[in-house]
N, C-alpha and C positions, 0 to 999 in steps of 0.2 A: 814315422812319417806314413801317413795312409794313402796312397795313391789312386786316384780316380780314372777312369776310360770316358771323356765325354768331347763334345763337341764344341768346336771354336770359331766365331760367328764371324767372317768372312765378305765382299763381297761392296754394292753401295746399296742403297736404301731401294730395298722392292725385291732386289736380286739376290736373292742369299745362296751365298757360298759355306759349307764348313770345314771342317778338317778335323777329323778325329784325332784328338790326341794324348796323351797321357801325361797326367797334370802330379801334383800334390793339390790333396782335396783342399786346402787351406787359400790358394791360389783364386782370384779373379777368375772368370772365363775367361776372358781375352788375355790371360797374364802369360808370366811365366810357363813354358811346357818341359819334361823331361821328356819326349818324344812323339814325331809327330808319323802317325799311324795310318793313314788314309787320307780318305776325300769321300766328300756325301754334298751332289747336286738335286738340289729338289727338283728343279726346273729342267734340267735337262729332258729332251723326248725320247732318247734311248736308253732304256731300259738298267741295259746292262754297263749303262756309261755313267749310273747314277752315283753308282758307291764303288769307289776303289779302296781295300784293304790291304793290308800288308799282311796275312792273317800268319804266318808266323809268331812275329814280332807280338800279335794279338793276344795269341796263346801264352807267350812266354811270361807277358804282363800278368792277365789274371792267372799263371799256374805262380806267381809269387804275392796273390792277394791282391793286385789293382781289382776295383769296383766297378761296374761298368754302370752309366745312368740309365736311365730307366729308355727313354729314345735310345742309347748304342744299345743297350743290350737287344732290342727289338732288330735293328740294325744286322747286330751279329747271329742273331737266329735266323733270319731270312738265310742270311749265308754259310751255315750250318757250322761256327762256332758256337759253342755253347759255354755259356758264362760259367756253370760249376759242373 
């Protein structure tokens, strides 16, 4: 089972909401999660109100091989997780 770190589209038409979370890569986006990791508001105006991580839980995922998509990983570098 290869597990992925990405994002889960949230919210109604115009106002996107996400939620990071940790999937099996085979999985829809919106489908199925084995855990759900955070929050990421684009719209929001404060700053540090945009991305909430659980950054534990983060680590523990990719130190057993979850993937992180190319948006989370950018994501988690901003917040000094580093995907390898």
């Amino acid at each position: 089972m290869a597990v992925k770190l990405r994002l889960k589209r949230l919210g109604r038409r115009h106002v996107s909401v996400y939620r990071l979370s940790a999937t099996e890569s085979r999985c829809p986006r919106d489908g199925r999660v084995l855990e759900e990791l955070g929050t990421y508001d684009p719209a929001n105006k404060d700053a540090a109100q945009q991305v909430r991580i659980d950054a534990e839980r983060v680590k523990y995922w990719l130190s057993v091989g979850a993937v992180p998509s190319d948006t989370v990983a950018q994501l988690l570098k901003k917040h000094g997780i580093t995907a390898r």
